[in-house]
Structure formats: structure tokens, C-alpha cells
N, C-alpha and C positions, 0 to 999 in steps of 0.2 A: 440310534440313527444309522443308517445304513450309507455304503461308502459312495456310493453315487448322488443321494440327496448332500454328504458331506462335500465333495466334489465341488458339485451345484454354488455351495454357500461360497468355497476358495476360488470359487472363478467370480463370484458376486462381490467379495472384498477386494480380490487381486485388480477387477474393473474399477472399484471407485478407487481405489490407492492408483492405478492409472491415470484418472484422472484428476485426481488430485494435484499428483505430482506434472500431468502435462499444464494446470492450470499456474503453478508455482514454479513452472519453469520459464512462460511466458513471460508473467510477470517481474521476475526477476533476472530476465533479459531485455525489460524494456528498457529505452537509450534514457526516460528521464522517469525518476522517480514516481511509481503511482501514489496519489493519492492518502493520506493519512485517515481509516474511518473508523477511529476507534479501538483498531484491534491492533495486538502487539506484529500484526505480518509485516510492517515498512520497515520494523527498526533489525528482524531478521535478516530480508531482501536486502538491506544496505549495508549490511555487519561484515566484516572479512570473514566470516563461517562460511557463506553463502553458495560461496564458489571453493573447488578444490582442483590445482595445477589451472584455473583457469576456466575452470568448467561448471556451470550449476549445480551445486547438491541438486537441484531438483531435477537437471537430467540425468542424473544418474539414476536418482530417486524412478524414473519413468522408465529409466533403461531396467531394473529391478524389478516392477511390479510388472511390466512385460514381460520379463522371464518367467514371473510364477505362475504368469496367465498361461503363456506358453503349455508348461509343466504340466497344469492342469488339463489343458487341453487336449495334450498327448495323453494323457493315461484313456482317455475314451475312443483315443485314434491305436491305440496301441496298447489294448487290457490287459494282453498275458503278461505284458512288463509292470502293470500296476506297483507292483509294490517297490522296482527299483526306483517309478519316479517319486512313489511315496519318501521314499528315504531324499531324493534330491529339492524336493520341495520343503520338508521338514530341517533340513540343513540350510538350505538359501534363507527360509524364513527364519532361522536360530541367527546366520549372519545379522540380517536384518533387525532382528529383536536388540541386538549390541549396538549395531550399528545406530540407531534410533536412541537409544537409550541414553547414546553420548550426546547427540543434535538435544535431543528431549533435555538433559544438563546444562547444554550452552546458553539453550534458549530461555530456559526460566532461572537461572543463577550467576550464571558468565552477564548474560546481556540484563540479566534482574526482572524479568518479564512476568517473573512469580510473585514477585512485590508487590510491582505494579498492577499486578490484576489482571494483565492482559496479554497474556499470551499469543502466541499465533494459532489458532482454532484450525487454520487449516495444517501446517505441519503436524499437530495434534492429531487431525484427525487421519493424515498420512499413517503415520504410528500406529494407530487405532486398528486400520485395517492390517498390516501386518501384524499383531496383533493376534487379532481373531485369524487371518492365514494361518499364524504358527501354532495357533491353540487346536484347530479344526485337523490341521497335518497331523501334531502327536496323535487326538483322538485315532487319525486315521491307520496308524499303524499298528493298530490290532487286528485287522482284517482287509482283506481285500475281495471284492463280488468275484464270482463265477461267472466270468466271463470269457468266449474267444470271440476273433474277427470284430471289426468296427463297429462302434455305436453311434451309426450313422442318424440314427433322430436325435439322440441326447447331445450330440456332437454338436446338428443344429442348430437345436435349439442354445444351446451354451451359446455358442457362437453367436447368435443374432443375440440376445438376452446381452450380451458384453458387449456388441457393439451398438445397441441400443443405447447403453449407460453411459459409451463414451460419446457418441454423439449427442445426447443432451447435455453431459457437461463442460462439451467442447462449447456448445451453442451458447449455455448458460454465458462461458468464455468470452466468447463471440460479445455480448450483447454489452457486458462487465466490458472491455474493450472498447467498445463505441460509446459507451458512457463516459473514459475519464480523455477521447481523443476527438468527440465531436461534440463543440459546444450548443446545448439546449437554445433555442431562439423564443424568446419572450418582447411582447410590443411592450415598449414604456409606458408608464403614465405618472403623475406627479407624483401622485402616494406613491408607487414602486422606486420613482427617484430619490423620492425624501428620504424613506429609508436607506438609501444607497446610500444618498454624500450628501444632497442638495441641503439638507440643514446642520451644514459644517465638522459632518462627522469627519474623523480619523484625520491622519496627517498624509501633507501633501505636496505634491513636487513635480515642476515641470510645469505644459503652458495653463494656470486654469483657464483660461478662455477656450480653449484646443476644442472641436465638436469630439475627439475619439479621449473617451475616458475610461482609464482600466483600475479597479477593483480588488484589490486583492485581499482577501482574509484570512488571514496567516497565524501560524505556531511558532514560538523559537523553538520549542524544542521539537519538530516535527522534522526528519529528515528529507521529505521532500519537499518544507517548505524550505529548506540551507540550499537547497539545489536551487529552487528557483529564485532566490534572494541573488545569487551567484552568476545565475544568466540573465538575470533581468540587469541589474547592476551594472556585470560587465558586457555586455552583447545586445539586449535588447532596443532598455531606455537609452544608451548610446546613437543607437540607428532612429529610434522615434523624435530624439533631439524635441521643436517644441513643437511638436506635430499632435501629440499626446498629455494630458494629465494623470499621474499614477496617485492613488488612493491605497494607502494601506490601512486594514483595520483589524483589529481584535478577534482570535476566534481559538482561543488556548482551548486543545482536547484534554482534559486535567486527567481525566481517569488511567488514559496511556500516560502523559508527559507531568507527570508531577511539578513541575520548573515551568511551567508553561505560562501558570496564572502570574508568578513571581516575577517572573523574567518581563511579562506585559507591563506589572505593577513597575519595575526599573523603568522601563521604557518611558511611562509616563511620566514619571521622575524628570528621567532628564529630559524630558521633551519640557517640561515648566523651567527646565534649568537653560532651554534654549539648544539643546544637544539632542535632538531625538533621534535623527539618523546615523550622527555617530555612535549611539547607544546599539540602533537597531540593528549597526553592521557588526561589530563589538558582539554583540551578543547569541547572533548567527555563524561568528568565525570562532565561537568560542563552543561552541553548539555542545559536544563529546562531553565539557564537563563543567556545566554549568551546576554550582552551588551559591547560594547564600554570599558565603566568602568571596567567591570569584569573583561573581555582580560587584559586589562592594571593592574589589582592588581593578575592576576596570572603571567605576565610577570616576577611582582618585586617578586612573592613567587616564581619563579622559576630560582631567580636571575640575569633573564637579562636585557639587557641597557631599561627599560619600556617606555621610551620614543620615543624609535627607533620604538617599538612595537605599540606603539599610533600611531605612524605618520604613518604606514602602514594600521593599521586600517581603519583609516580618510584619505589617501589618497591611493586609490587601485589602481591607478596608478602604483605605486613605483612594484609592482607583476603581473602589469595587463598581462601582454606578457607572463609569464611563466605556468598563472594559466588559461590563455585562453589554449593556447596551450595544455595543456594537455586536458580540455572541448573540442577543436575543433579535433585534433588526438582521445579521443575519441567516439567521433560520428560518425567519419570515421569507426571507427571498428564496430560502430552497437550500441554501449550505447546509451542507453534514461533512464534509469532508477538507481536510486542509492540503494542500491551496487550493483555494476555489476564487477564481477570476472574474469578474462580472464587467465585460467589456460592453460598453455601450458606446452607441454609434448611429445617427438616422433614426430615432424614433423605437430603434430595436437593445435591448440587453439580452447577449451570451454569455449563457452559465459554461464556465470553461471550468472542469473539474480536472485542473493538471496542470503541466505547461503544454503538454503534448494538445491539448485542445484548443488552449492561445493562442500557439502558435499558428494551427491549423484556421484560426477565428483571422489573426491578421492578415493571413497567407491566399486564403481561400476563398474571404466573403468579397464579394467585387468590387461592393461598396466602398469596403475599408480599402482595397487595394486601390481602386481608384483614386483615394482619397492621399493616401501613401504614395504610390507612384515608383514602388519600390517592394524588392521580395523584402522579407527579416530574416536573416542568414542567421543560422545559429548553429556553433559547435559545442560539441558535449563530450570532456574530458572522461 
């Protein structure tokens, strides 16, 4: 393989690790937690790893992979030097290989993502491409082309080819963005209702007669469903007072959050015990270390039968029908992801996948604001 088609390839990994890392910086600067879908990326983004002095790993991570783009770029702007940038690309990327290799440690053994199954795919695939940079670099230090003055087509063409990859993965960004921040609009209709709430599903609080009813299907162990448990609780359902009905229901991602399905089974427990919200809060503020054991010594600080509360844990059975049901009615509706809001209002249901989308559904549809008569002010520690 010759050093220019070599080249070629470290300006092709150095772009998607670009974008990569522009996509996981985004997100991991946004004010309210995305979306829970499956994949270990939420429990990364919310971990104290995430940030260093304050700063995104992931923009640094962007500020890195634009150097090597860089690097690479210059050796076609500047051939007679080839080989010293060889040496400074082969170095950055050896930083990087260490550097990666510690994050790659945290994230499957520190935070247990390796357990669980579910890593984060995209940090993964960050890695990946420095990776292949640092393995393409060594190759490349055996030779360098004969070349002098600019290689003003190969140059070119690099350059569009890289900023091609970054703008679809921006876009891709773009669109992943407007997904968990503009809620989907669907017309109602009685079956679309029934499976909502209209035949008693989930637990509930607040006016039921109210025309604005919100939805919610949630994880305990899901870090952005704790966040929005936290500003619904305290900021939201405060300002809706009985203007609103809030629906909570069942939708444990088991394969990330092993505790999920357990934590619902308590739930229900004490909701027959008469205690469901103080269960639901209890078990959200307890979020970081939820065991077996723990469920059962908040059962007894919340003075229920703990024993009843055990055997629902350890046997999910005793819930299994009620808390599927709600998981399987909502995937008929369209949820994949935790929180997913289903605000209905006038004949219309918004799929609000976040709170960032809820908010924006309260804030922005006219109806509901006319209905409200009021903004929903919300701060986000």
C-alpha cells in the first residue's frame, strides 16, 4: 500500500472520529439528559468521567481528531516534510491509543457496561478509528512518496471527501436532535387512547378530568428518566397544579438497566400497599445503587409489609402481566426510548422523546399554551 492511498485511509478515520466525537460532544452538552435507547451512551454522558476540569471528554476528543485531520492534511500541503509529520501523527495517535484505552476501561468496568452488554458503541467506535489512525501511521513509517511542491488535486480531493463525511454526520446530528427536542404530532383515536391510559392503565395524579394529559414511560434505572422525575416533581407538575393529569407507566430497558424490571416489580408492590409514589420517588433518589437489599430497607423506611416488597423483587413474576403490558401497549404507540412523553391535548397526541421535547410541546403548541395561559419555566441544576 503506498503512502498516499495510506494517507487517504488516516484522513477517512481521522473524519469519522471527527465526527464522532462532534456528535458526543453535543450530546453530552445538552442541558437535559437524552434519551435512554438501549445503548450504554446515557450512563457514560451522565458519569463524572465525561467531563475533565469541566470540559467534555468529547471536546477534547474533537479537538484531537482535528489535529490528526490537520497532520494529515499538511503532509500533501507540505511532501518534503512527510516524514516529520509522519513521526507527529504516529505519536498523537500513540497519545491517543493510551488515552482511549483508559476511557475504553471506565466505561466497561468502572461504570460495568461490559456486564451489562451495552456499551457505548459510539465512544467504541471513537477508539476504533484512532485505532486504525495509529496502526495506518506505524505502517507509514517505512516510506515516504517522492514528492516536491503541493499536491494540489489529492489535497482536494481529501478535503471535500472529509468535509463530505463531516457534514452528513453533522446532518445525521441535526436530525437525531430534532427527534428527542421536537415532539412527533399524531390525531387521536379511541384505540390510540385505550392503549394510552383510557382503560386504567398506570398510576395517576393530579386533575383526571383536566382536557391536557401527560404520559410518561419511564425507567428507574435510566439516568434520564431521574432527571426528569426531578423536574417534573419539582418545577413542572408544581406550575400545571390541576390544569394537567400526569400518567406514569412501565417501560424498564432490561438489557442496559438490569434493576429496571425489579425496581417496577417494588413499585408495584407498594402501589397495592397504597405507597406507590413514595416508592417511585425512593427509588429514583436512590437511582446510583439500587440492589435487591436496598429496595427492601427502603420498603421498611417507607413502612411497608418489606417482605411482600422482596418477594416481588425476586420474583417478577407476581408484576409480570401488568408491567409488560404497559412495555408492550407502549411500543404500539411508538416508544423505544426512555422518557418518552405522550402529551395529549385537542384531539392531538405528542410523542415527546426527552424532556427537552415536553417542554418545547407545553411552551410552543398554542393550543396547549392557550389553554395554560402561562410559560413552564424550568431550571436545570
Amino acid at each position: 500500500m503506498n503512502a498516499i492511498v495510506l494517507n487517504r485511509l488516516i484522513i477517512l478515520f481521522a473524519s469519522i472520529g471527527t465526527v464522532i466525537s462532534a456528535l458526543l460532544w453535543i450530546s453530552h452538552s445538552a442541558e437535559f439528559a437524552l434519551p435512554c435507547t438501549g445503548g450504554g451512551c446515557d450512563e457514560v454522558a451522565r458519569s463524572p468521567y465525561s467531563r475533565i476540569a469541566g470540559l467534555p471528554v468529547a471536546a477534547l476528543g474533537f479537538g484531537f481528531f482535528g489535529l490528526l485531520l490537520v497532520l494529515a492534511l499538511s503532509r500533501l500541503q507540505y511532501p518534503e516534510q512527510w516524514r516529520s509529520y509522519s513521526l507527529m501523527l504516529t505519536g498523537l495517535s500513540t497519545l491517543g491509543m493510551l488515552a482511549f484505552a483508559y476511557f475504553t476501561y471506565i466505561q466497561l468496568f468502572v461504570l460495568n457496561l461490559y456486564a451489562k452488554g451495552t456499551p457505548c458503541w459510539w465512544c467504541l467506535g471513537a477508539a476504533g478509528s484512532n485505532l486504525m489512525v495509529w496502526l495506518l501511521s506505524l505502517v507509514g513509517l517505512r516510506g515516504a512518496p517522492s514528492l516536491t511542491g503541493v499536491q494540489t488535486r489529492e489535497l482536494v480531493q481529501s478535503v471535500a471527501v472529509s468535509l463530505a463525511l463531516i457534514v452528513a454526520g453533522l446532518a445525521y446530528g441535526g436530525w437525531q436532535w430534532n427527534q428527542t427536542t421536537t415532539a412527533q404530532v399524531i390525531q387521536t383515536d379511541n384505540e390510540k387512547l385505550t392503549l394510552l391510559y383510557l382503560d386504567g392503565q398506570g398510576w395517576r395524579k393530579g386533575n383526571e378530568n383536566a382536557p391536557l394529559v401527560i404520559v410518561e414511560f419511564s425507567d428507574f434505572q435510566c439516568p434520564a428518566c431521574k432527571q426528569a422525575y426531578e423536574v417534573l416533581e419539582k418545577q413542572i407538575l408544581p406550575q400545571l397544579g390541576d390544569k394537567a393529569m400526569f400518567v406514569f407507566r412501565h417501560y424498564p430497558l432490561i438489557q442496559i438497566h438490569p434493576m429496571a424490571w425489579m425496581a417496577a416489580s417494588a413499585s408495584e408492590e407498594a402501589g397495592a400497599q397504597n405507597k406507590f409514589w413514595e416508592m417511585y420517588a425512593a427509588l429514583f433518589e436512590s437511582q446510583q445503587d439500587l440492589t435487591p437489599t436496598r429496595i427492601e430497607k427502603i420498603a421498611q423506611q417507607l413502612g411497608l409489609d418489606s417482605k411482600k416488597v422482596r418477594a416481588a423483587v425476586d420474583n417478577q413474576d407476581i408484576y409480570f402481566k401488568k408491567i409488560y403490558r404497559d412495555f408492550e401497549e407502549g411500543s404500539k404507540l411508538g416508544v423505544n426510548s426512555t422518557p418518552t412523553f405522550i402529551i395529549v391535548y385537542d384531539g392531538e397526541m405528542h410523542v415527546a422523546r426527552g424532556m427537552a421535547a415536553l417542554l418545547s410541546t407545553l411552551n410552543a403548541n398554542p393550543k396547549i399554551q392557550e389553554y395554560l395561559g402561562k410559560q413552564i419555566n424550568v431550571s436545570v441544576q
